[in-house]
MARFI-527561 format. One record per atom (N, C-alpha, C): x, y, z. Coordinates in steps of 0.2 Angstrom, whole numbers, plus 2048, in hexadecimal, padded with zeros to 3 digits. Last residue first. Example, Ala and Ser with C-alpha at 12.3 -4.5 7.8 and 13.67 -1.06 7.14 Angstrom:
2
8407F58238447FB8248408008278427E482783E7EA8278427F0827
END
This chain:
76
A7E9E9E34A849EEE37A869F0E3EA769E2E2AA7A9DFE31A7F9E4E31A749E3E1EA6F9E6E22A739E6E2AA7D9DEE17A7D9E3E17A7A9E4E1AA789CEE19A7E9D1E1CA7F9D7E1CA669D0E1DA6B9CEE18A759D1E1BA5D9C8E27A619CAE25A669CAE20A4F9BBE26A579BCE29A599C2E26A3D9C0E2AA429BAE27A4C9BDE28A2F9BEE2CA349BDE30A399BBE2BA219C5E26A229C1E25A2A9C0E29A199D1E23A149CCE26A199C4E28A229DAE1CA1B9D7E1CA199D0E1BA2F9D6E26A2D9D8E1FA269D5E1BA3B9D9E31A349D7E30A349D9E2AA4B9CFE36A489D4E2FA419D3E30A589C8E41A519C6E3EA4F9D0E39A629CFE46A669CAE42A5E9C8E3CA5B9D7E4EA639D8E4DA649D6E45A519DDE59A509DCE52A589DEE4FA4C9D7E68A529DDE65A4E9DAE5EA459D6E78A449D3E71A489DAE6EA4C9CCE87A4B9D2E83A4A9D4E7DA499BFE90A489C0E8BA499C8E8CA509C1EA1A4A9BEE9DA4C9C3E98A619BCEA7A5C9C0EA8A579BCEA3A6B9ACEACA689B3EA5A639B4EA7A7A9A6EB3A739AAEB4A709ADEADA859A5EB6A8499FEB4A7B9A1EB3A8C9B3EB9A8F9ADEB6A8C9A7EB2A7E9BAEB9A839B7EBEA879B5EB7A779C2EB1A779C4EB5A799C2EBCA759C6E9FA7B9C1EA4A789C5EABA699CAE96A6F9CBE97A709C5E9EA629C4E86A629C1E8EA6A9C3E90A5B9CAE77A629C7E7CA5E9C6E81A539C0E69A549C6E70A599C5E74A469BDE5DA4D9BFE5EA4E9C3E65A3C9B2E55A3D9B5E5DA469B7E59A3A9ABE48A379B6E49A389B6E4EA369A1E43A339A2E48A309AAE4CA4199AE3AA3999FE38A369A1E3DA4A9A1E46A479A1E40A4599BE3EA509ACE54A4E99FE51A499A4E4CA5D9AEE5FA599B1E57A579ABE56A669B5E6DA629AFE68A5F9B3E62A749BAE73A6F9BCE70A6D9B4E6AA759BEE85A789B8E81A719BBE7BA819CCE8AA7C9C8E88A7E9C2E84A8A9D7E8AA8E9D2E8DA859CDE90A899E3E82A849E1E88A859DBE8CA949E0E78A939E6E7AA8D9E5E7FA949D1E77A999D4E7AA979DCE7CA889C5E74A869CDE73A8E9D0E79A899B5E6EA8B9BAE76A8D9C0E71A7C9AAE69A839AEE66A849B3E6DA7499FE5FA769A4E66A7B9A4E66A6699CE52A6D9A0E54A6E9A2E5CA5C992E4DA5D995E52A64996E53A5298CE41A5898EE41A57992E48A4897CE38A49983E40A50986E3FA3F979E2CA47979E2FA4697FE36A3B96AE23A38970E27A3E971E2CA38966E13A3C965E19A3C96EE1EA2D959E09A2F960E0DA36961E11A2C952DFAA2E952E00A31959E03A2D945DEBA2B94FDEEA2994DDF8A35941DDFA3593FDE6A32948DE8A35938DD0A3793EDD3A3393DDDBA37933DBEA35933DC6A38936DCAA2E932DAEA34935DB4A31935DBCA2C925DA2A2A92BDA8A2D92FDAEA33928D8FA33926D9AA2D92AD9EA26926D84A2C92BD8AA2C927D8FA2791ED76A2391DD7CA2A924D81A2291FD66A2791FD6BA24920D72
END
């Protein structure tokens, strides 16, 4: 008896994720881009103006050697 051969497709897919969201308590704009591991606000300093980069650790988790999301309990 002969077996089928089975067929199959292998293939990557490489994903960026960047969160921005407005920090109400600093009235900021807050980024976060994974897997990249940048997280920061940028406060407001007109209406239509942001300050530079501030590095926060909100929404990102280090853990040995490696960047990756938070888990919802850890977000308080």
């Amino acid at each position: 008896m002969v077996s089928p051969q089975a067929e199959f497709a292998l293939f990557a897919v490489d994903i960026d994720v960047t969160y921005i969201g407005h920090d109400v308590a600093s009235n900021a704009q807050h980024v976060a881009r994974w897997p990249a591991g940048e997280e920061y606000l940028r406060l407001s300093l007109t209406p239509t103006t942001l300050g530079p980069p501030e590095p926060v650790r909100r929404l990102l988790a280090q853990s040995a050697g490696s960047v990756r999301p938070c888990t919802a309990s850890a977000v308080r």
